[in-house]
N, CA, C and O of each residue as an XYZ file, in Angstrom:
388
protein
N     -15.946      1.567      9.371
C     -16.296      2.593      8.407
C     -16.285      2.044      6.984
O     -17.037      2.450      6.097
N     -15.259      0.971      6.824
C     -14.921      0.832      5.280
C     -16.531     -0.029      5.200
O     -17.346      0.283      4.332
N     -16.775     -0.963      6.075
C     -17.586     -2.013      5.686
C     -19.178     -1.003      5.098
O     -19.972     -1.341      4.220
N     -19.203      0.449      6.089
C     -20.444      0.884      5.869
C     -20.169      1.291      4.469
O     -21.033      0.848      3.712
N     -19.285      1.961      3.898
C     -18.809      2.128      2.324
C     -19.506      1.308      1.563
O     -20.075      1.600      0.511
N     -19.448     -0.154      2.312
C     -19.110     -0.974      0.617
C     -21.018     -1.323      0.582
O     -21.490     -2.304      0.008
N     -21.726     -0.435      1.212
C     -23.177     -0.673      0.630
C     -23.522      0.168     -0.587
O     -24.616      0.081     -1.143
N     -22.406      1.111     -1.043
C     -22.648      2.067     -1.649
C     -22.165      2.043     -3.287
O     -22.541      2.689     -4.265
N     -20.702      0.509     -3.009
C     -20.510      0.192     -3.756
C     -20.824     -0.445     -4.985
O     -21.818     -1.166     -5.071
N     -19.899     -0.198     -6.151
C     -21.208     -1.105     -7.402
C     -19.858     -1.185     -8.364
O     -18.874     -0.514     -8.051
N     -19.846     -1.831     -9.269
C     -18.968     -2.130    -10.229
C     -18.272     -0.747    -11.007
O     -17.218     -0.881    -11.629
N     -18.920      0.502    -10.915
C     -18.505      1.410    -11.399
C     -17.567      2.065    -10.502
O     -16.899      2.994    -10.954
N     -17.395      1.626     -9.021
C     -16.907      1.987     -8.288
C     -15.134      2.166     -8.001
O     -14.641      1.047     -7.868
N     -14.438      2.916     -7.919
C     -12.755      2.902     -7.622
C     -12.713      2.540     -6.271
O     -13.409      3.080     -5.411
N     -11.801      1.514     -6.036
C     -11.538      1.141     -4.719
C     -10.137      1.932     -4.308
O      -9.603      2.185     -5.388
N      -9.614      2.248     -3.636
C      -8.122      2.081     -3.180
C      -7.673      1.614     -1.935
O      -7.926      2.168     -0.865
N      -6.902      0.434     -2.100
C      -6.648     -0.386     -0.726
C      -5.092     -0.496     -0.259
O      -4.085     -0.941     -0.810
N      -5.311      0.024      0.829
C      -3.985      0.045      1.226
C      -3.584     -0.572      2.664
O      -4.326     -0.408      3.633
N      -2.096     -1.455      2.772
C      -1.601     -1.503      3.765
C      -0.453     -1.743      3.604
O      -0.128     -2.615      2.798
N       0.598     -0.954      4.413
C       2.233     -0.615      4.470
C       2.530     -2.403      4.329
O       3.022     -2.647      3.227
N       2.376     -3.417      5.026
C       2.702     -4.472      5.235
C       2.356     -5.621      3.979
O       3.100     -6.411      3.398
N       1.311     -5.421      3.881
C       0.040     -5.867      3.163
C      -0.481     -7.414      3.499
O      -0.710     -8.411      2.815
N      -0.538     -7.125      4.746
C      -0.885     -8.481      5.981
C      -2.126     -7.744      6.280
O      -3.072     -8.494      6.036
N      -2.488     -6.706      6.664
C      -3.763     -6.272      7.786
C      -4.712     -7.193      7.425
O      -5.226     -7.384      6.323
N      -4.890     -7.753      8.494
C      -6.306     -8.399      8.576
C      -7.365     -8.017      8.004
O      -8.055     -8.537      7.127
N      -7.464     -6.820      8.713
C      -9.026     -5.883      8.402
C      -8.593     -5.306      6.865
O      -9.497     -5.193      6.038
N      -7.267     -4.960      6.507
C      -7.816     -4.562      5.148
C      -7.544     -6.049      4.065
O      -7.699     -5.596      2.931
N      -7.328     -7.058      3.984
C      -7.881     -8.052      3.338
C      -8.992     -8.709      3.452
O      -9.529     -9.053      2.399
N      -9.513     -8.993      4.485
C     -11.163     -8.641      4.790
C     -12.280     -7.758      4.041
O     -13.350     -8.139      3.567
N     -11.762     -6.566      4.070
C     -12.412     -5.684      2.916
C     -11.960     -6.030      2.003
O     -12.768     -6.240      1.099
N     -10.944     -6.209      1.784
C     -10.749     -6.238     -0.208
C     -11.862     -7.687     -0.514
O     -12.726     -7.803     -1.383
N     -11.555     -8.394      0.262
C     -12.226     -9.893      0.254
C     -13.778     -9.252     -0.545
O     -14.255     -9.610     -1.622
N     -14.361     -8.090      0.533
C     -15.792     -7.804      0.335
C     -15.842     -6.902     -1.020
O     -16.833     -6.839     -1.748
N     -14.967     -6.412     -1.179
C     -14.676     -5.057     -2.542
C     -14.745     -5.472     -3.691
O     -15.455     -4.969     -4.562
N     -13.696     -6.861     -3.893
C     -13.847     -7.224     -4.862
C     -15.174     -8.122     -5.585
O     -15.232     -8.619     -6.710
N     -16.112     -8.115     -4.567
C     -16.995     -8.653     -5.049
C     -18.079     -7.831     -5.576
O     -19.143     -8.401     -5.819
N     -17.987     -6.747     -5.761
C     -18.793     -5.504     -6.219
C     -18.160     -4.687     -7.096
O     -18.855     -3.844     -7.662
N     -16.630     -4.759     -7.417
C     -15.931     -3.958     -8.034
C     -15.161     -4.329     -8.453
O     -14.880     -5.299     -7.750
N     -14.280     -4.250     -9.449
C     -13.049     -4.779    -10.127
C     -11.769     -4.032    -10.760
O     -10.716     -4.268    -11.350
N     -12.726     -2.739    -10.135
C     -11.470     -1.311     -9.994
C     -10.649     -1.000     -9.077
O     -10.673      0.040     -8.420
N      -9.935     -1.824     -8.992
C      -8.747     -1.825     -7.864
C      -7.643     -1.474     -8.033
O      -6.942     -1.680     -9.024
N      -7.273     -0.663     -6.663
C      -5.754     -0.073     -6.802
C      -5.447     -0.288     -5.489
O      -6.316     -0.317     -4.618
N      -4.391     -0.425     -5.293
C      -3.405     -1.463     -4.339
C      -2.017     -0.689     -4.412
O      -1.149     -0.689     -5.285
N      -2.146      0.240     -2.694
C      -0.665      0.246     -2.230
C      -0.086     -0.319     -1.118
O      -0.324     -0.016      0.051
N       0.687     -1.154     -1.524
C       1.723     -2.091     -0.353
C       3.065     -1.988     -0.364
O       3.498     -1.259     -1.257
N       3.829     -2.468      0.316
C       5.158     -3.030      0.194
C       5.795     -4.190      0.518
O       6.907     -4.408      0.999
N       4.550     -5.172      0.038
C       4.470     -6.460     -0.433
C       3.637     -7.424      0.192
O       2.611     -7.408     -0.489
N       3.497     -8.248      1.096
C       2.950     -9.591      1.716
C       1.706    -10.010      0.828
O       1.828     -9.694     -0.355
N       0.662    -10.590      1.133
C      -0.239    -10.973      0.606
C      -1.317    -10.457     -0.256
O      -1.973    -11.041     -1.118
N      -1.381     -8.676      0.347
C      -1.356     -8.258     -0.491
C      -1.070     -7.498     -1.771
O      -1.870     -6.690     -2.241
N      -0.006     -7.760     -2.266
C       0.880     -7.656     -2.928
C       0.306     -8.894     -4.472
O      -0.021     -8.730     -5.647
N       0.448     -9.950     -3.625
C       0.527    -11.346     -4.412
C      -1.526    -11.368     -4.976
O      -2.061    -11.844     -5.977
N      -2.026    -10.732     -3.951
C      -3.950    -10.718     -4.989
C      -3.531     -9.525     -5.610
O      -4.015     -9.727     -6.724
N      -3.265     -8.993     -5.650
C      -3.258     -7.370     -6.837
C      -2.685     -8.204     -8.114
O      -3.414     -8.256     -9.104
N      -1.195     -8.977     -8.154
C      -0.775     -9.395     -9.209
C      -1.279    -10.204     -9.743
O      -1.200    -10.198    -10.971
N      -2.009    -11.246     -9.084
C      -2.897    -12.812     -9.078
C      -4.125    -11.842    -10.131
O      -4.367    -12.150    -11.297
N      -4.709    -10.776     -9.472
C      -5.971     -9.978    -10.170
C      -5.632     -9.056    -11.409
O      -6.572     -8.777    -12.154
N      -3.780     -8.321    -11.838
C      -3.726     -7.764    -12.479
C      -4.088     -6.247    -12.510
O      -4.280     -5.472    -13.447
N      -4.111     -6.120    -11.363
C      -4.840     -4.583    -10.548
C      -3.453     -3.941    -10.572
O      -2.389     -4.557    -10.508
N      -3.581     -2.868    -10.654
C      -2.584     -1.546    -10.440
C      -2.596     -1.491     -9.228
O      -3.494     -1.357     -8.397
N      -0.885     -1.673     -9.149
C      -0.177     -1.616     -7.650
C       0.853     -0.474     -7.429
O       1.524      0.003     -8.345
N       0.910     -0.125     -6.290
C       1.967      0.637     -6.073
C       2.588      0.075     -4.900
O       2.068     -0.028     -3.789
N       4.079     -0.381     -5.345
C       4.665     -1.297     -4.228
C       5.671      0.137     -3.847
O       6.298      0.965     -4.508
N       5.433     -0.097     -2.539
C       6.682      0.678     -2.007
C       8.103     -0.095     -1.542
O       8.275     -1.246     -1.141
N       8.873      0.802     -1.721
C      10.154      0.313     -1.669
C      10.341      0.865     -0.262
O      10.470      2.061      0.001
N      10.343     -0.297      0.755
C      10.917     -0.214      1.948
C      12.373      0.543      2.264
O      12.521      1.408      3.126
N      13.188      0.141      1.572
C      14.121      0.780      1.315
C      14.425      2.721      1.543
O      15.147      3.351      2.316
N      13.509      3.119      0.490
C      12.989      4.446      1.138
C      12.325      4.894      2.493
O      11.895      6.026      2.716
N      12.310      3.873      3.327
C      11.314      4.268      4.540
C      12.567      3.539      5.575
O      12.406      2.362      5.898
N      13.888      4.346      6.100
C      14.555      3.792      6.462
C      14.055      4.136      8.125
O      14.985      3.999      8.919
N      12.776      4.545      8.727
C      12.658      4.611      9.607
C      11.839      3.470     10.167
O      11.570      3.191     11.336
N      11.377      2.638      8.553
C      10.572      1.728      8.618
C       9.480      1.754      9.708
O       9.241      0.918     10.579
N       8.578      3.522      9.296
C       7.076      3.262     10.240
C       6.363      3.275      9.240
O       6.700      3.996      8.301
N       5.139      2.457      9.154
C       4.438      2.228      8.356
C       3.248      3.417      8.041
O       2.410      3.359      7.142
N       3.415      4.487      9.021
C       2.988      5.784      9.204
C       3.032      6.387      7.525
O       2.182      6.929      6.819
N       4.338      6.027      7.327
C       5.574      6.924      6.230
C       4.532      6.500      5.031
O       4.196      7.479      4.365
N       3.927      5.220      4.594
C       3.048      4.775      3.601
C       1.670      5.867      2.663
O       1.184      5.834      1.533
N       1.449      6.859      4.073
C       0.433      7.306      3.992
C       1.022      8.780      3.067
O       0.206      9.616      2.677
N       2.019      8.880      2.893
C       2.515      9.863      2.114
C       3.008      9.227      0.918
O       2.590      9.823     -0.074
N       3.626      8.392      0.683
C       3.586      7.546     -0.330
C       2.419      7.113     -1.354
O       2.349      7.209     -2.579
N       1.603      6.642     -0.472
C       0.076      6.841     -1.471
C      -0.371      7.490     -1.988
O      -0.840      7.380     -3.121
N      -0.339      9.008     -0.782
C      -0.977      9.913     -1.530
C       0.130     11.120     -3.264
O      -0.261     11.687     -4.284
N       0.763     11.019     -2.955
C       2.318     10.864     -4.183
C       1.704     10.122     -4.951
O       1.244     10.611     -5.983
N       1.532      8.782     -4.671
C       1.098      7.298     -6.087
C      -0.270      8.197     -6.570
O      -0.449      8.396     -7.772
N      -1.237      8.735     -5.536
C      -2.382      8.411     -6.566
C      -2.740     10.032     -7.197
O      -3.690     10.301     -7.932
N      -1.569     11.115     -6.620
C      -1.894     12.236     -7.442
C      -1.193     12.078     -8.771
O      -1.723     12.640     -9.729
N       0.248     11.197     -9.030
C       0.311     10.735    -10.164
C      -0.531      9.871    -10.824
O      -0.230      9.813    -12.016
N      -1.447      9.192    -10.533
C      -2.256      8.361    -11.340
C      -3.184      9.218    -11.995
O      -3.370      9.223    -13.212
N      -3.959     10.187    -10.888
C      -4.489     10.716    -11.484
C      -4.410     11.953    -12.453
O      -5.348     12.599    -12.921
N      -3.130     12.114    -12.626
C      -2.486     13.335    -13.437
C      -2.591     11.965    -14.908
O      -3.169     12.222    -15.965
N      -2.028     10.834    -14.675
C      -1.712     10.183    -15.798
C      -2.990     10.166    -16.578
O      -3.078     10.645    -17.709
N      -3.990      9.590    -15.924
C      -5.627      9.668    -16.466
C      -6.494     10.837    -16.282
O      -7.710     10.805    -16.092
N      -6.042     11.461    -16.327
C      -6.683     12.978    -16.450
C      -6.822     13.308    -17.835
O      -6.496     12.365    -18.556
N      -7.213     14.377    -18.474
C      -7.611     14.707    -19.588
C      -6.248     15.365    -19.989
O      -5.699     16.050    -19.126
N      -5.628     15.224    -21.246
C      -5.001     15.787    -21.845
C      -4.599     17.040    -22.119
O      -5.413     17.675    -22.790
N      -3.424     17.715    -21.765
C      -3.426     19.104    -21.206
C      -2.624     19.744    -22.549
O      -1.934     20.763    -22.560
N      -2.878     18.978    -23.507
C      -2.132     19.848    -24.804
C      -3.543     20.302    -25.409
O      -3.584     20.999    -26.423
Protein backbone atom coordinates (compact mmCIF):
# COMPACT_ATOMS: atom_id res chain seq x y z
CA UNK A 1 0.00 0.00 0.00
CA UNK A 2 2.71 2.46 1.17
CA UNK A 3 4.72 1.85 -2.14
CA UNK A 4 1.31 2.68 -4.20
CA UNK A 5 1.34 6.14 -2.01
CA UNK A 6 4.61 7.18 -2.91
CA UNK A 7 3.43 7.81 -6.76
CA UNK A 8 1.50 10.52 -5.38
CA UNK A 9 4.24 11.86 -3.59
CA UNK A 10 6.18 15.21 -4.26
CA UNK A 11 8.32 17.41 -2.10
CA UNK A 12 5.35 19.22 -0.68
CA UNK A 13 4.41 16.11 0.73
CA UNK A 14 4.30 15.07 4.90
CA UNK A 15 5.55 11.72 5.39
CA UNK A 16 5.04 9.94 8.78
CA UNK A 17 7.11 6.84 9.38
CA UNK A 18 6.83 4.66 11.88
CA UNK A 19 8.21 1.54 13.58
CA UNK A 20 8.05 0.50 17.44
CA UNK A 21 11.62 -1.11 16.87
CA UNK A 22 12.84 0.97 14.14
CA UNK A 23 14.44 -2.17 12.36
CA UNK A 24 11.29 -3.04 9.97
CA UNK A 25 12.56 -3.89 6.92
CA UNK A 26 9.62 -2.81 4.93
CA UNK A 27 9.41 0.44 6.71
CA UNK A 28 13.13 1.47 5.94
CA UNK A 29 12.62 0.41 2.50
CA UNK A 30 9.99 3.02 2.19
CA UNK A 31 11.63 5.69 3.93
CA UNK A 32 14.65 4.68 1.57
CA UNK A 33 11.87 5.55 -1.37
CA UNK A 34 10.20 8.75 0.64
CA UNK A 35 12.99 10.42 1.11
CA UNK A 36 13.69 10.75 -2.26
CA UNK A 37 10.59 12.80 -3.12
CA UNK A 38 10.19 14.47 0.18
CA UNK A 39 12.10 15.92 2.95
CA UNK A 40 9.14 16.29 5.31
CA UNK A 41 9.71 13.74 7.63
CA UNK A 42 8.46 12.66 10.85
CA UNK A 43 9.71 9.65 12.56
CA UNK A 44 8.19 7.58 15.44
CA UNK A 45 10.48 4.93 17.01
CA UNK A 46 11.99 3.72 20.04
CA UNK A 47 15.23 3.70 18.59
CA UNK A 48 17.35 1.18 16.16
CA UNK A 49 18.22 2.41 12.84
CA UNK A 50 15.67 4.20 12.53
CA UNK A 51 16.17 6.37 15.05
CA UNK A 52 19.94 7.08 13.93
CA UNK A 53 18.50 8.40 9.81
CA UNK A 54 15.92 10.80 11.47
CA UNK A 55 18.95 12.31 13.57
CA UNK A 56 21.68 11.77 10.67
CA UNK A 57 18.59 13.86 8.50
CA UNK A 58 17.53 16.24 11.42
CA UNK A 59 13.82 15.20 10.95
CA UNK A 60 11.42 15.41 13.87
CA UNK A 61 11.35 12.36 15.93
CA UNK A 62 9.31 11.00 18.42
CA UNK A 63 11.30 8.43 20.38
CA UNK A 64 9.34 6.41 22.62
CA UNK A 65 10.37 5.51 25.85
CA UNK A 66 10.18 1.80 26.14
CA UNK A 67 10.09 2.16 29.53
CA UNK A 68 6.42 3.27 29.36
CA UNK A 69 5.41 0.18 27.40
CA UNK A 70 6.11 -2.24 30.24
CA UNK A 71 4.17 -4.84 28.34
CA UNK A 72 6.68 -4.20 25.70
CA UNK A 73 4.07 -4.95 22.56
CA UNK A 74 4.92 -2.97 19.93
CA UNK A 75 1.03 -2.83 19.33
CA UNK A 76 1.23 -0.08 22.37
CA UNK A 77 3.33 2.36 19.63
CA UNK A 78 0.27 2.89 17.70
CA UNK A 79 -1.24 4.95 20.50
CA UNK A 80 1.77 6.67 21.18
CA UNK A 81 1.93 8.13 17.72
CA UNK A 82 -1.19 8.98 17.46
CA UNK A 83 -0.73 11.28 21.11
CA UNK A 84 2.82 12.54 19.22
CA UNK A 85 1.12 13.73 16.18
CA UNK A 86 -2.18 15.32 17.67
CA UNK A 87 0.37 17.32 19.67
CA UNK A 88 2.33 18.32 16.71
CA UNK A 89 -0.35 19.27 15.15
CA UNK A 90 -1.92 21.43 17.90
CA UNK A 91 1.79 22.94 18.07
CA UNK A 92 1.58 24.03 14.23
CA UNK A 93 -1.79 24.87 14.02
CA UNK A 94 -2.89 28.40 13.83
CA UNK A 95 -2.80 30.44 16.81
CA UNK A 96 -5.74 30.29 19.09
CA UNK A 97 -5.30 33.75 20.84
Amino acid sequence: MIFLSLLTFDKNTVAFVSSYSGNTEEVLTALNLISKKTKKIIVFCAGGELLQIAKKNHWPCYKIDTADNPCNQPRMGIAYQFIATLAMFKKAGPDSS
